[in-house]
C-alpha positions in Angstrom: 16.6 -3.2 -42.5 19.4 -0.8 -42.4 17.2 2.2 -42.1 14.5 0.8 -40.1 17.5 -0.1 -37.0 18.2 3.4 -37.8 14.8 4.7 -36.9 14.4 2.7 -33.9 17.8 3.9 -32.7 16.5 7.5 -33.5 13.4 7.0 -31.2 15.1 5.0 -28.2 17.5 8.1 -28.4 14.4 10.4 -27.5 13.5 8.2 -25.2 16.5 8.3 -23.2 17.1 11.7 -23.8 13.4 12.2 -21.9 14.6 10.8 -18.9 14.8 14.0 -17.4 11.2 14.6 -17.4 10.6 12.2 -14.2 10.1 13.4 -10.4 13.1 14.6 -8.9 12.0 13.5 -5.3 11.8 9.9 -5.2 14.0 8.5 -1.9 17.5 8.5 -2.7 20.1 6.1 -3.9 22.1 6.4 -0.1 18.6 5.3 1.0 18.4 2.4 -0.4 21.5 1.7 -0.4 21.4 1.9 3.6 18.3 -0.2 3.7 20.6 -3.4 2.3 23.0 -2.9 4.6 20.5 -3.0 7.8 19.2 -6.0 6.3 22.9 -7.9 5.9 23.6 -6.8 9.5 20.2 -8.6 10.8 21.1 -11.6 8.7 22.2 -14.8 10.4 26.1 -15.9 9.7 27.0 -16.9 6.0 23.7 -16.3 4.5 22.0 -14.8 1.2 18.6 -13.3 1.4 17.6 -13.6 -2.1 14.6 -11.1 -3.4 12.2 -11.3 -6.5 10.6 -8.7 -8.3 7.1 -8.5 -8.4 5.5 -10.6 -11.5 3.6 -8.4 -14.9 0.0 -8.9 -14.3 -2.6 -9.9 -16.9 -5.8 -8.1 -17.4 -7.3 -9.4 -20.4 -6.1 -10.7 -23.3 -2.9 -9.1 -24.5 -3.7 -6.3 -21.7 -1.6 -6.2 -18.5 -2.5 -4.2 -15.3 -0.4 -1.2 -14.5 2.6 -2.7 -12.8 3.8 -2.0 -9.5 6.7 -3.3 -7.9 7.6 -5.1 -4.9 7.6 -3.1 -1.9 10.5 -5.0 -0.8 12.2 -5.1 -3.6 11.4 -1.3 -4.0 12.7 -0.5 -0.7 15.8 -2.4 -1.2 16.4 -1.1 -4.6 14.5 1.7 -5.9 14.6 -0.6 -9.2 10.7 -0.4 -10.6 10.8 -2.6 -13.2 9.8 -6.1 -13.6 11.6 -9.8 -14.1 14.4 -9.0 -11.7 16.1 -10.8 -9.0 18.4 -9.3 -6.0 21.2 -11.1 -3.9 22.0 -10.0 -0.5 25.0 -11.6 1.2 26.1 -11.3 5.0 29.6 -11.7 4.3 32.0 -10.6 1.0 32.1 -13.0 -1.8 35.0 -13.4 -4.2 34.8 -12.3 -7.4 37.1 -12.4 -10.2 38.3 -8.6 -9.9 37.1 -7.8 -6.4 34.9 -8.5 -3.5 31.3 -8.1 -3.6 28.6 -8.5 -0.7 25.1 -7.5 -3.1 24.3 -8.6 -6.9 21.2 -7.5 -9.0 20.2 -8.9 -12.1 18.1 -7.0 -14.6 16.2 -6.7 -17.5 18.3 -5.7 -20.3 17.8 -2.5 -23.0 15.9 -3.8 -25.6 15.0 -0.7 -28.7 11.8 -2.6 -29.7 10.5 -3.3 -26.0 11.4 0.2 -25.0 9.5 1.5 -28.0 6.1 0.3 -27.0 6.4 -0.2 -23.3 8.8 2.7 -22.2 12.4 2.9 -20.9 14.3 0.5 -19.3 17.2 1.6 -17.0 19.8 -1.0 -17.8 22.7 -1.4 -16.0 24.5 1.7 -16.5 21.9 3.7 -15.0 21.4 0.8 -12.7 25.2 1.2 -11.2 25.1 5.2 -11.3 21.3 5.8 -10.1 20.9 3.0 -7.4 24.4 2.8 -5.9 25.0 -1.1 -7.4 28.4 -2.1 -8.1 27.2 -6.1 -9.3 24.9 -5.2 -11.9 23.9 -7.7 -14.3 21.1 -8.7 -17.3 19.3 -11.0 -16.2 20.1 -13.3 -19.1 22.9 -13.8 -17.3 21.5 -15.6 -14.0 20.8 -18.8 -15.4 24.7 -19.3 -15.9 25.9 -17.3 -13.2 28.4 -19.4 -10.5 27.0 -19.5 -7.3 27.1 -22.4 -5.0 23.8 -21.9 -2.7 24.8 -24.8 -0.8 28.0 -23.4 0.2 26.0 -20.7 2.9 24.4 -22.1 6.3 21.0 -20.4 5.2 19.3 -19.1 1.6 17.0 -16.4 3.0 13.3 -15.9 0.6 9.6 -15.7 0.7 7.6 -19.1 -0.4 7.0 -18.7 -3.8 2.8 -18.5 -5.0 1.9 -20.1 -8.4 1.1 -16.8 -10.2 4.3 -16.1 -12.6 2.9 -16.3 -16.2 5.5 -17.5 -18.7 5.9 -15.8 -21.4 8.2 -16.3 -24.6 11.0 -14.2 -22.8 13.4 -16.8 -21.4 14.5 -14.9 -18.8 11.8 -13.1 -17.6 10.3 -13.9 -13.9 9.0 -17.3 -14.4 12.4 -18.3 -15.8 14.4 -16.5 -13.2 12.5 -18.3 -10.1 12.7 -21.8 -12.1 16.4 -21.1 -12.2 16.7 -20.0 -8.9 15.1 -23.5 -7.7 17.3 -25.2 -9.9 20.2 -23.7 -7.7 18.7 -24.4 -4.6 17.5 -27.8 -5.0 13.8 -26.5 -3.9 10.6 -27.9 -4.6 7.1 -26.7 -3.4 6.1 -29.8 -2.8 9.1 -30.9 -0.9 9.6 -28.0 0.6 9.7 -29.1 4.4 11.1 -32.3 3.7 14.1 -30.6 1.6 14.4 -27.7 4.4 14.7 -30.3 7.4 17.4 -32.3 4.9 19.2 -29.5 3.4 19.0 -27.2 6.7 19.5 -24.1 4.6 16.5 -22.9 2.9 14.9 -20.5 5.4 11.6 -19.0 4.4 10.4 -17.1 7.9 13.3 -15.3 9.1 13.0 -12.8 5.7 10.0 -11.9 6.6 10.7 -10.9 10.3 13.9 -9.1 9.4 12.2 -7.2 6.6 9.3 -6.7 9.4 11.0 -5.0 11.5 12.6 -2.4 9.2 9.4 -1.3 7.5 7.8 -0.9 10.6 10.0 1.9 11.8 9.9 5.0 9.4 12.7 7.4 8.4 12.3 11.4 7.8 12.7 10.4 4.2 9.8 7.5 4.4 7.7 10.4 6.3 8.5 13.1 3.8 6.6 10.9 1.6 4.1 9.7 3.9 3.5 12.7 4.9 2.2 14.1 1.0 0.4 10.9 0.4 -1.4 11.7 3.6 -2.1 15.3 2.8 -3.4 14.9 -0.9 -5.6 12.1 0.5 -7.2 14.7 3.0 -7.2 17.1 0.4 -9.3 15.2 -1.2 -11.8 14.6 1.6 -12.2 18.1 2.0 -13.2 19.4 -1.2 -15.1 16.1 -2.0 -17.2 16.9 0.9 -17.6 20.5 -0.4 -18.7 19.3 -3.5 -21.1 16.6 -2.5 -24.3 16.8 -3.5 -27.5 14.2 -4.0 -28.0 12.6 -7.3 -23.8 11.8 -7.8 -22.9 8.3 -8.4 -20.3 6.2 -6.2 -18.2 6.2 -9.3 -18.5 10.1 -9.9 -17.5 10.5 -6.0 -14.5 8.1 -6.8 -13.1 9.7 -9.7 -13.1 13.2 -7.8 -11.3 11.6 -4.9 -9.2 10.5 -7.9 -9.0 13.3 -9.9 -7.2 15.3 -6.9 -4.6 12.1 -6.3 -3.5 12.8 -9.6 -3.1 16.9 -9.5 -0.9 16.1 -6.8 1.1 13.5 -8.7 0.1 10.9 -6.9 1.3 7.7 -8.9 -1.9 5.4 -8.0 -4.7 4.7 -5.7 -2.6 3.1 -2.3 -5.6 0.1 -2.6 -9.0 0.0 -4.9 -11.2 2.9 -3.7 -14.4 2.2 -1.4 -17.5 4.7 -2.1 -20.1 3.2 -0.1 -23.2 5.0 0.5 -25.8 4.0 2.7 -26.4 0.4 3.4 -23.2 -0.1 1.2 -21.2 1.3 3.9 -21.9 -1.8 5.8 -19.3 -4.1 3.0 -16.2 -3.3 4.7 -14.3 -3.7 1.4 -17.0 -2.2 -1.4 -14.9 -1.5 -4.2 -17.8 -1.9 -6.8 -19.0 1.9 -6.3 -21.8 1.1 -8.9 -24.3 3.4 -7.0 -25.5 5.5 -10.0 -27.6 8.0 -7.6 -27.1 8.8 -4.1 -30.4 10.1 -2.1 -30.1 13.2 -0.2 -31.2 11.1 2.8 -28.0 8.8 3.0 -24.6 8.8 3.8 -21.7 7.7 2.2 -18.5 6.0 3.4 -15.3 7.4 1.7 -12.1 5.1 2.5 -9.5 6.1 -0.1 -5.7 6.6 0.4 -3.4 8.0 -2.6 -0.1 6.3 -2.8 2.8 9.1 -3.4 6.4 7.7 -4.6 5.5 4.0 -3.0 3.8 5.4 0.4 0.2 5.1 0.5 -2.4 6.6 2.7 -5.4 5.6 4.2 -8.0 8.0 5.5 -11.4 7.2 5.3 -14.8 10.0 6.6 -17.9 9.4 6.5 -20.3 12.3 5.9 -24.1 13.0 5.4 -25.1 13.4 1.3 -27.3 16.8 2.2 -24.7 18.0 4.8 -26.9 17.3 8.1 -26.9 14.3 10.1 -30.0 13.0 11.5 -30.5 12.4 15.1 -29.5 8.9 14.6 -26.7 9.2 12.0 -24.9 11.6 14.7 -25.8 9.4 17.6 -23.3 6.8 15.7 -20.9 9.1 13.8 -20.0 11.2 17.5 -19.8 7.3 19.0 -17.3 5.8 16.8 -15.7 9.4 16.9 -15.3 9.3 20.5 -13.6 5.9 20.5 -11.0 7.1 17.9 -10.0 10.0 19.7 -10.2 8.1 23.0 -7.5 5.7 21.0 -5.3 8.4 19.3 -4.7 10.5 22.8 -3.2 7.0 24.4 -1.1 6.4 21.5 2.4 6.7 22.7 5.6 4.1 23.0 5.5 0.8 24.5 1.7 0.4 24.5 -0.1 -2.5 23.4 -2.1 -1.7 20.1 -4.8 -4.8 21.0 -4.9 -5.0 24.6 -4.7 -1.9 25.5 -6.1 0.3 22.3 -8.5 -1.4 20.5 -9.9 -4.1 23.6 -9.4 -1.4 26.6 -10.4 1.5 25.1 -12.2 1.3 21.5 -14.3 -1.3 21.8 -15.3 -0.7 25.4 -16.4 2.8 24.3 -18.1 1.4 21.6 -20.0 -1.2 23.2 -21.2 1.0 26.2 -22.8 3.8 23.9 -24.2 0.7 21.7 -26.5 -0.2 25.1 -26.7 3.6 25.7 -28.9 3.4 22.4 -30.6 0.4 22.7 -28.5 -1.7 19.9 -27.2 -4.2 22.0 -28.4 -5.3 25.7 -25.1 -5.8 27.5 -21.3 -4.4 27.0 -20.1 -7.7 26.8 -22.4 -9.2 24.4 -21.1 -10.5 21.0 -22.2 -8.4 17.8 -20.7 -7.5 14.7 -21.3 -4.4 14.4 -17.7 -3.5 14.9 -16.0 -6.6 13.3 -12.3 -5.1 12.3 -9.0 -4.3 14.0 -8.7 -0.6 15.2 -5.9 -0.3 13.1 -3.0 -1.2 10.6 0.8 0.0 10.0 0.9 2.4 6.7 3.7 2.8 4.3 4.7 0.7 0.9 1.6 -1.8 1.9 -1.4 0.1 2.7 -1.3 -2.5 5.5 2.3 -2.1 5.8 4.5 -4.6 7.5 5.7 -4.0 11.4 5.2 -4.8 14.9 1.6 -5.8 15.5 1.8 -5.7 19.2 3.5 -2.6 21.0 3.4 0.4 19.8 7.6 1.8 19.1 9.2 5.6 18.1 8.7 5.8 14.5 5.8 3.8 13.4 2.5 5.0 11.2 -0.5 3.4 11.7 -4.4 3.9 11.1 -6.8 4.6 14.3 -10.1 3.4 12.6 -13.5 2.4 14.9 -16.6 1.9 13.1 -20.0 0.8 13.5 -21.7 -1.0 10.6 -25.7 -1.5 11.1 -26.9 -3.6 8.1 -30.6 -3.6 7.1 -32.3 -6.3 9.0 -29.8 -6.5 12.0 -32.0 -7.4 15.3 -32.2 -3.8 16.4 -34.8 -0.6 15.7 -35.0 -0.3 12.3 -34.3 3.6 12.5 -30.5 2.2 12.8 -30.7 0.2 9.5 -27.9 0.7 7.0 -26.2 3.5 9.4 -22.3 2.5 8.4 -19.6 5.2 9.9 -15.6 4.4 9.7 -13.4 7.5 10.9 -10.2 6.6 9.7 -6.7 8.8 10.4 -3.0 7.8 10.2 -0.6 8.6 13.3 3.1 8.9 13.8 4.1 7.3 17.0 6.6 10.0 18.1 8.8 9.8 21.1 6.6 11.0 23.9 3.0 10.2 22.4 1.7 11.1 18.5 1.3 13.1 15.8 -2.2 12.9 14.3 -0.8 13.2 10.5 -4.5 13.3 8.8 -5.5 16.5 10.6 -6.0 18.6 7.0 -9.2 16.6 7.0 -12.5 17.5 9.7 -13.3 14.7 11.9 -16.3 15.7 14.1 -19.7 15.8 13.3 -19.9 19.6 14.0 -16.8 20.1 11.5 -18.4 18.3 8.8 -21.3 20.0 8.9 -20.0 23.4 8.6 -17.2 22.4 5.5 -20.3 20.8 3.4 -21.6 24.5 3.5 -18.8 25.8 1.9 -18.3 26.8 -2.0 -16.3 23.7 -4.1 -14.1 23.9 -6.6 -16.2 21.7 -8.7 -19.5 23.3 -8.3 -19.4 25.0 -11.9 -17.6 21.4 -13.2 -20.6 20.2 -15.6 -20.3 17.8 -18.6 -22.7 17.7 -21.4 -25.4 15.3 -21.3 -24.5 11.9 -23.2 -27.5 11.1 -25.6 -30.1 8.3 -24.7 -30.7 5.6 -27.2 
């Protein structure tokens, strides 16, 4: 037994000793650090805003899904690790040595755990990379002192029932069931117990956390900015390399293939290839297409996520690098309505009223009775059925401001016209599906069209698909038939 702790110590030695081989340019520990503190000074008077990490999930079997954590509790952290819990308090609390206004419980180092699932940061690294000074296991939270009934309001999101239980006794399901222990807090209850105790609170985290995300620093841009680029990247050569007879999947994995070149850590949200009359599912994710005709288009809606920031930049382009009368009549309509869009983005306007409602749509639905689809501007159709757009950053559709447009923000401009087989119009317009797609920074005056590595008009398109790929001398052998 002696020998075999020895070995294990041996290899979590490497491990640690590895650390070094990580990114050097995820947002820094002042960031973070900053971030909790503009979220005590928008909390109400003696109150804790209390945060959960995200839960592990299951994939099959003894097979979990690659985890991801939080955006919130990312942003407020940096932590990335599962079955963790973080305390935010408006005012200093007394503790036995000193004051303290933030605590953070962990999962602890554990040689076996860290042998087959990788490091774990612990609370030294915790205290010296993240900027905590409370750092704690979080073993420790079901017998840590503190009396939630003591503040005016206990700040957290509802809680969903899907936190598996596992044999750790601490791990996330533990750590909420404790946490509702502490709070006298019930599901079931809920409003009654919120009306009696008056200080369980579970809207005004949302808002406060809302209206932080929503507004981007240089240091959220920085990586904004390279998810945003290796996602156009990836538009372009994809269109160089397209070609009839690929699959969805095949299109998808080069999309892919160039997230991860760039480092990119994940997809931002699961991929949609769509060609042809697949365009028309607004979320296709299945991409089983095994051979796309020289005849179609294909939808391409894919955003890498760099460092927590995702993209989301979608084109649309013809498979044999032409469009056809018809496929242009839509693509340069849905085109003119974004661009119409992105020139009125500025401060202070409405991103309804006055983007998507006064110009998109109006755009949209005049050229629609320019070509015969509809009869009349104002008649209801769903061939535009989505927003115009979304805020981007740690949520593809990030959190923010929904209504007026402020100095700061990053949101998608994204028209599109879907025409499924069998919709009451010519046939020559059946399964015609284009979505332009491009992310903006609201700046102080107007925009910055952030997506612009990527050709938008028709005329653009064309002449890129012309060009020599990268992949065009990529070939696999042939996998035998049975």
């Amino acid at each position: 037994m002696k020998k075999f702790n020895i070995a294990i110590l041996a290899v979590v030695t490497l491990i640690s000793t590895s650390a070094q081989d990580l990114p050097d340019d995820f947002l820094s520990k002042e960031f973070h650090k900053e971030r909790r503190l503009l979220v005590r000074e928008k909390m109400p008077n003696n109150s804790v805003a209390v945060f959960f990490a995200n839960p592990v999930r299951n994939r099959a079997n003894d097979v979990d899904y690659v985890y991801h954590q939080d955006p919130n509790f990312y942003y407020l952290t940096g932590y990335k690790e599962p079955h963790a819990v973080l305390l935010i308090f408006k005012d200093d609390q007394e503790g036995p040595n000193d004051k303290y206004d933030e605590i953070i419980f962990i999962q602890p180092r554990n040689e076996m755990a860290e042998m087959w699932t990788g490091r774990r940061m612990g609370i030294t690294a915790v205290e010296e990379k993240l900027a905590f000074n409370q750092v704690f296991n979080n073993t420790d939270f079901k017998e840590y002192n503190i009396d939630f009934s003591s503040f005016e309001k206990v700040l957290f999101y509802e809680f969903f029932d899907d936190v598996r239980d596992t044999r750790d006794e601490s791990d996330l399901f533990d750590l909420v069931v404790q946490f509702k222990q502490k709070v006298g807090y019930s599901k079931e209850g809920a409003l009654e117990l919120e009306a009696k105790a008056n200080n369980i609170d579970l809207k005004s985290l949302d808002l406060v956390m809302r209206d932080l995300r929503g507004i981007k620093t240089e240091l959220e841009l920085k990586m904004l900015r390279k998810a945003v680029d290796i996602s156009c990247i990836a538009q372009v050569e994809v269109m160089k390399a397209m070609r009839s007879g690929m699959s969805e999947l095949e299109v998808q994995g080069l999309h892919e293939f160039i997230f991860k070149k760039y480092q990119s850590e994940y997809e931002g949200y699961p991929s949609i290839v769509g060609a042809g009359h697949n365009g028309c599912i607004l979320h296709y994710t299945e991409n089983y297409k095994p051979s796309i005709e020289s005849d179609e288009m294909i939808l391409m809606d894919l955003g890498a996520e760099y460092h927590g920031y995702t993209a989301d930049v979608t084109r649309t382009i013809p498979i044999d690098g032409k469009f056809s009368p018809e496929e242009k009549a839509i693509y340069d309509l849905v085109y003119k309505a974004q661009e119409a869009a992105i020139q009125a983005c500025k401060p202070g306007v409405n991103i309804s009223a006055d983007l998507d409602i006064g110009i998109a749509r109006k755009i949209i639905n005049k050229g629609l009775v320019e070509l015969g689809i509809i009869k009349t501007e104002d008649e209801k159709h769903l061939y535009y059925p989505h927003g115009l757009g979304h805020h981007i950053g740690l949520d593809v559709h990030d959190k923010g401001n929904y209504e007026v447009l402020e100095k700061g923000m990053a949101i998608t401009i994204e028209p599109g016209i879907y025409i499924p087989n069998e919709a009451p119009c010519d046939k020559k317009w059946w399964g015609i599906a284009v979505r332009i797609e491009d992310d903006v920074l609201i700046t102080e005056v107007g925009f910055e069209l952030l997506s612009d590595l990527a050709p938008r008009t028709s005329d653009e398109i064309e002449k890129l698909m012309q060009e020599e790929s990268v992949f065009d001398k990529f070939e696999l052998p042939s996998l035998g038939e049975d």
